[in-house]
N, C-alpha and C positions, 0 to 999 in steps of 0.2 A: 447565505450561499443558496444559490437554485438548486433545486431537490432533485432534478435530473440530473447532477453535475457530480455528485455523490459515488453512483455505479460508474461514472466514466473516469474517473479520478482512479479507484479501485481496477478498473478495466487496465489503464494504462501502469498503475505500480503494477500488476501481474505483470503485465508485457515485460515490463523493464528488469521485475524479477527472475524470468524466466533467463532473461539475457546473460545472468550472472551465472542461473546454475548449472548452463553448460561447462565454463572453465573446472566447476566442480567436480562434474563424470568425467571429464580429461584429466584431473589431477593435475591441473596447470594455472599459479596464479591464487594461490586458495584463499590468502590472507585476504587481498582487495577485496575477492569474491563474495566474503564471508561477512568483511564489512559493510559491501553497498548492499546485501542481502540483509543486514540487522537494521540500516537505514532505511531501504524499502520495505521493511516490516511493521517499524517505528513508526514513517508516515501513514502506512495504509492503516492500521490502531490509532491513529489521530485522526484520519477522516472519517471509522468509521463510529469513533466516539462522537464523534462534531456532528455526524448525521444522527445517532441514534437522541442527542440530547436536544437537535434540534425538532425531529419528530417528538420529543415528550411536550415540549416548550410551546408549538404548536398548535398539538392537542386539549392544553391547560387554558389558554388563552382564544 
């Protein structure tokens, strides 16, 4: 994956995270909310293990 591709991948789960925790502060909705929130957590820890082990892989090589 290209290395600047990384922070904007992260950039856009924020976005998308944010989207969810409004129904939160309303108390409207909380289950889905709380799920697509455990989803967009899960991916953005997968991109940014994928980035961290591609900088090690990198460096070694």
């Amino acid at each position: 994956m290209v290395s600047w591709l990384y922070p904007v991948v992260l950039m856009l789960l924020a976005a998308n995270a944010f989207r969810y925790v409004m129904p939160l502060l309303d108390g409207e909705d909380i289950a889905s909310s709380l799920i697509m929130l455990g989803l967009s957590f899960a991916v953005a820890v997968f991109v940014v293990d994928s980035w961290i082990r591609n900088k090690k892989r990198t460096k070694k090589g």
